[in-house]
N, C-alpha and C positions, 0 to 999 in steps of 0.2 A: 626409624620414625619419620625423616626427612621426605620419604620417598610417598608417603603416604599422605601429603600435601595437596599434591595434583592429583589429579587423572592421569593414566597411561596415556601416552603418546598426545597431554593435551600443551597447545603452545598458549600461553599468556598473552602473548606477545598480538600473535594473530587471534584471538578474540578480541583482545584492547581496537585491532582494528577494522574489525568487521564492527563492533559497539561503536565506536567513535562514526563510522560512517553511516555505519544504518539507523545513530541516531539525527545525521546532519540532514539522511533525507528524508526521514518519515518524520522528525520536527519542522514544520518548513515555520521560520518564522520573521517579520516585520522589521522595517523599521519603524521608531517613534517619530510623530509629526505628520501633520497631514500631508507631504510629500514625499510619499511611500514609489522606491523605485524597485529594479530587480537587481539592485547587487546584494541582498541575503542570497539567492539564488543561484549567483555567480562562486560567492565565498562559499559556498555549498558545494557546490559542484568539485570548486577548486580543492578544498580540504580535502575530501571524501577521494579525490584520487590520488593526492597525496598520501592518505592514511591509507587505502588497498597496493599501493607501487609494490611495497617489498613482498606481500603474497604475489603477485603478480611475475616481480623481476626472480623472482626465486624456485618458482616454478614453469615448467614447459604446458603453457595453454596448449589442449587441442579441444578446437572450437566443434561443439556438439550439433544438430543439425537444427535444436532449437534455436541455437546460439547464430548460425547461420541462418534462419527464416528473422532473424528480427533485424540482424545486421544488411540484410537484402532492404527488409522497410527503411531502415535510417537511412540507406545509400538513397531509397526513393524521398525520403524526406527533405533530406540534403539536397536534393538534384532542383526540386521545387521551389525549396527555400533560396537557390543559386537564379536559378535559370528561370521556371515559368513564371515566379512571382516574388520575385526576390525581397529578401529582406534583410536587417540589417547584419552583418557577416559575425557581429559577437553573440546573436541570437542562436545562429546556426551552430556556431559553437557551442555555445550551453545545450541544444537539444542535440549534438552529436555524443557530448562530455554525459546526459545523462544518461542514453541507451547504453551506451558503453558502460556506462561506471552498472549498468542493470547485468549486463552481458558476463562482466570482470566480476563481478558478487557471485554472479550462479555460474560460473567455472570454478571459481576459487573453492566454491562449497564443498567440490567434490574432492579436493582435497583435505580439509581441514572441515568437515564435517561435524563434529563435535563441537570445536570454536564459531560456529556459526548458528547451528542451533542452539549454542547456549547466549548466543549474545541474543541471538534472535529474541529465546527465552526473555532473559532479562530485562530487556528493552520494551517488552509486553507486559513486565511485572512491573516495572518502573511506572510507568504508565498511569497501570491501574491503583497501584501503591498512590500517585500524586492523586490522582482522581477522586479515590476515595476519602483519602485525608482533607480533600478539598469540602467535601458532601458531609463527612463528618464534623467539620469546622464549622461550619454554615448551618447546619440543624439542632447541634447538640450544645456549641460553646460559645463563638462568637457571633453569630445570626447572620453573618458578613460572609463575602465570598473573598475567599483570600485566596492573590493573584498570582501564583505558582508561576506563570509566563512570565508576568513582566519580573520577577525576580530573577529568572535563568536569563533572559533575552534583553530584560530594558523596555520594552514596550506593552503597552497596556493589551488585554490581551480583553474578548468581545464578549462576554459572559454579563449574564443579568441576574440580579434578584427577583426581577418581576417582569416576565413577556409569557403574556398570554396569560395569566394565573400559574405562575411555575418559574421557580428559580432553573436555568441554565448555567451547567459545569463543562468546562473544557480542560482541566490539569494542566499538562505540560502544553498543551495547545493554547494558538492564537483563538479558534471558538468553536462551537462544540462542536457544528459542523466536521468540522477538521479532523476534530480529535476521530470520530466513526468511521472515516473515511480512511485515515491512517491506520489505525490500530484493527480496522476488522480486515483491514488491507494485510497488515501485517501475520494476523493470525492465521489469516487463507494460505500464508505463505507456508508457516511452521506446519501448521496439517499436512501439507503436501511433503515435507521435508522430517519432519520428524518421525519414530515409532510410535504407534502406540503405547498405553500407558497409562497410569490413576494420573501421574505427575502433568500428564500433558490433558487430558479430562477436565483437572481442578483449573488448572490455567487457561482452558478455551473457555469453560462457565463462566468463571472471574473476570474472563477479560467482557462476554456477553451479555452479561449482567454492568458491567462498566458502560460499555456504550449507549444501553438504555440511561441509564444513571446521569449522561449528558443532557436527557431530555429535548435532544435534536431531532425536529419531524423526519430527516434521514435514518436517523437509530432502529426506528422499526423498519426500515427496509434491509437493513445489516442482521439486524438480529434475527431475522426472519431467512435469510439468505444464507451466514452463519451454522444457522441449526439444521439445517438444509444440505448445508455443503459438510458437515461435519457427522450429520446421522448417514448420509451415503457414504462417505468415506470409511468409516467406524461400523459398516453397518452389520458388519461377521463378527465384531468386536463387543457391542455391546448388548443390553437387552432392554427390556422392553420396561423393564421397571425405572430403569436407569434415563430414559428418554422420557419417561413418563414424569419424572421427577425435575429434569432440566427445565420441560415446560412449564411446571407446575410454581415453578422458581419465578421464570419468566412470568408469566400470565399473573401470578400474584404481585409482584412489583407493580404490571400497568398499571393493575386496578390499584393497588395502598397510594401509589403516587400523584394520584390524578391526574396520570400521563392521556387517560382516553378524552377527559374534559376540557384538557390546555389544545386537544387538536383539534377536537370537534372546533371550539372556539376560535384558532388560529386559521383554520382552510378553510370557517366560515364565513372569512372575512376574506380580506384582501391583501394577502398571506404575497409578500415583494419572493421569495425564495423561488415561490411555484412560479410566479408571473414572468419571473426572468428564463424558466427554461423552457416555458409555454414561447413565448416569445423568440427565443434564439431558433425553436426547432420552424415556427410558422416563417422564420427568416428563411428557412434552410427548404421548404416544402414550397414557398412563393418566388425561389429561385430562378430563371429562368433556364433551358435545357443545356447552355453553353456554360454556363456559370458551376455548375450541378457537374460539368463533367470537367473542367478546367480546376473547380476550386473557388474558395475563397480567398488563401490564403492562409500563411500562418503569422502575418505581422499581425494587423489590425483587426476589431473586430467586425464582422458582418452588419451589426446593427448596435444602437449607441444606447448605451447604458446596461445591455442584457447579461451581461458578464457569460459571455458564451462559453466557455467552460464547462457551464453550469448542464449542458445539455448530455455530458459524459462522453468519458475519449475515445469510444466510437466512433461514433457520429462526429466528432470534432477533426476526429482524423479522416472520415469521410468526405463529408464538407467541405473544411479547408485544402485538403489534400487531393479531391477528384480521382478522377481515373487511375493516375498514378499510382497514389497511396492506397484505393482501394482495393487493386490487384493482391500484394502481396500482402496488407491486413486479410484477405478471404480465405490465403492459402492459412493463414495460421488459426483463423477461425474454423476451418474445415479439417485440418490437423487434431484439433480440440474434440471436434464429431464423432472424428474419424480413432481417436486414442480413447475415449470417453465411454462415449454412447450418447445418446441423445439424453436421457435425464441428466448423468452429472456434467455433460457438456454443455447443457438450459445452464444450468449451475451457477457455472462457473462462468460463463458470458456476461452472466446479468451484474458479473460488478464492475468490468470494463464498460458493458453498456451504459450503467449507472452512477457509475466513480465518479465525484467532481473533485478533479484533478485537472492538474494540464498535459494536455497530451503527450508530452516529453518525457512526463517524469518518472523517472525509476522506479517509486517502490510501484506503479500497474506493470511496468516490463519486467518485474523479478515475478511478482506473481504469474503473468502469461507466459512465462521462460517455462516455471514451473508446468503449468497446465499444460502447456507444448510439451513434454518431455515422456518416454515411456518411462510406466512406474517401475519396473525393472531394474532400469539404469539408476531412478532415486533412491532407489533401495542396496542399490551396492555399498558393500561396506571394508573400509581399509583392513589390512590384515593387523593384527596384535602389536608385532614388531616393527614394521615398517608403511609408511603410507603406500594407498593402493597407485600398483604398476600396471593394472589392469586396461584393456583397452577400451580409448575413451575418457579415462579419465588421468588426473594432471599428474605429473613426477616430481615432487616437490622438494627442495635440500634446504636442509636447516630448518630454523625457527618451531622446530620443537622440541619439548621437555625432557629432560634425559627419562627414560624408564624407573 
């Protein structure tokens, strides 16, 4: 009966640490008090490679040729951040500590395979579980948004009962924004990595259905992206009733929620969200020709107050990064083309193009590891008895569950 606990060949241990890390960095969270710095960032970084070491030390990395195109960019990151436009040398470590800890996730995967899409899993359920119970609280029992963030993290987290005619949900997030950007981040990843399945079906709806549910004017560009990236992938897999129903799901929410009234209202006005990536790109397009091919940098930003971010790590990595960094982003972009096809290669660009993230950050380079990779190699699967010895992928000892 003992044996019938676990899963075959699944380790605890290394799921404990793929969850503990993939929640440090697709949670990105605050301090409390208006002088908010980046050491959550830093304790982030630092945890999360502490918690992958021992997959790590325990197995023999061979680095895959996706793993190799993105560590070519961070050498060009590195090189910029150093030499053409230097900036401050713990910076550069945080954005070397992130690629890597992107790089060290999607090698490890291929060993421990099961412990990562299940953490993956759960870290998607958690999510939606908080979110819900947030939406639930708020309409059915206490009328109040109860602040799920500052209870995990300590800091108040950006959520309203009233912008624009429409309460905003962010759950385990600092604001909703976030939450869409993380969470459909994360589910582009499990599509890529997982089987098919009802099991993984119910959890891509739930979780799409979730990010609407934030009521973030991003939501419908995820949701829409999502269903997109998810009907092409699945597209041998499911039918026509089954898509027809997903939307039907979807399209009924806009309307009961009066998600289309809160936008007409919001973009009819003078909506700060759009105005700041209007603004970061006319910085980026009124550049002059040396600037444009030098860079901006990756300390400061370009123009004051746009939170340049906001314009997606694209273009952010274009921009600040010039010629340099634009070389080796092309090759991984045309990699994408070139593995894809031009539809699910549209796809799958448009949420690096779109993601407001910072351009460092790990969960967009676990996802483009992914998109870089031939689906072949994703699909390999360890043997029964022992993990896969297979070429290409890791040899790992110890840290799993007896049989």
């Amino acid at each position: 009966m003992k044996n019938k606990r676990h899963l075959p060949g699944f380790s605890i241990l290394s799921f404990l640490a793929f969850f503990v890390t993939l929640f440090l960095l697709f949670t990105p969270f605050e301090e409390s008090g208006s002088r908010a710095t980046m050491l959550p960032k830093y304790l982030a970084a630092g945890a999360s490679m502490v918690a992958m070491s021992p997959l790590l030390f325990l197995g023999k990395i061979r680095l895959k040729f996706a793993s190799l195109l993105v560590a070519t960019l961070l050498f060009t990151l590195v090189f910029h951040g150093v030499i053409v436009k230097p900036v401050p040398p713990q910076f550069v470590l945080l954005i070397a500590a992130n690629l890597s800890l992107a790089i060290a996730i999607f090698e490890a995967r291929f060993s421990y395979r099961k412990e990562f899409e299940a953490a993956v899993a759960c870290l998607i359920g958690l999510n939606v579980l908080t979110l819900t119970i947030q939406v639930i609280l708020y309409y059915f029992v206490t009328h109040s948004i109860f602040d799920v963030h500052k209870i995990v993290f300590g800091a108040e987290s950006r959520v309203t009962e009233e912008y624009f005619n429409i309460a905003r949900f962010a759950g385990l997030h600092v604001e909703p924004g976030t939450y869409t950007n993380y969470v459909s981040c994360m589910l582009a990843i499990y599509a890529f990595s997982a089987e098919f399945s009802k099991k993984v079906i119910i959890l891509g709806v739930a979780t799409i259905i979730s990010v609407l549910m934030t009521h973030a004017a991003s939501s419908i560009f995820f949701v829409s992206v999502l269903l997109l990236l998810l009907g092409w992938l699945w597209r041998k897999r499911i039918g026509f009733l089954e898509i027809l129903l997903a939307l039907s799901v979807v399209l009924f929410y806009i309307y009961a929620s009066n998600f289309i009234d809160h936008l007409m209202t919001r973009f009819g006005g003078n909506d700060p969200s759009l105005s700041f990536k209007m603004l970061g790109i006319n910085t980026y397009l009124n550049a002059g020709v040396e600037e444009k091919f030098i860079g901006f940098g990756y300390g400061t930003d370009p123009c004051i107050g746009c939170h340049y971010q906001d314009i997606g790590v694209i273009l952010n990595l274009v921009s600040r990064g010039g010629i340099i960094v634009t070389l080796p982003l092309a090759l991984i972009l045309l990699r994408i083309f070139a593995l894809h096809g031009i539809i699910l290669a549209t796809i799958i660009v448009l949420l690096p193009a779109y993601c407001i993230m910072y351009f460092y950050e790990a969960p967009i380079w676990i996802f483009l590891l992914f998109a870089i990779s031939n689906r072949k190699m994703l699909d390999k699967r360890a043997q029964p008895s022992v993990r896969s010895t297979t070429s290409g992928a890791i040899r790992p000892a110890g840290m799993v569950a007896p049989h």
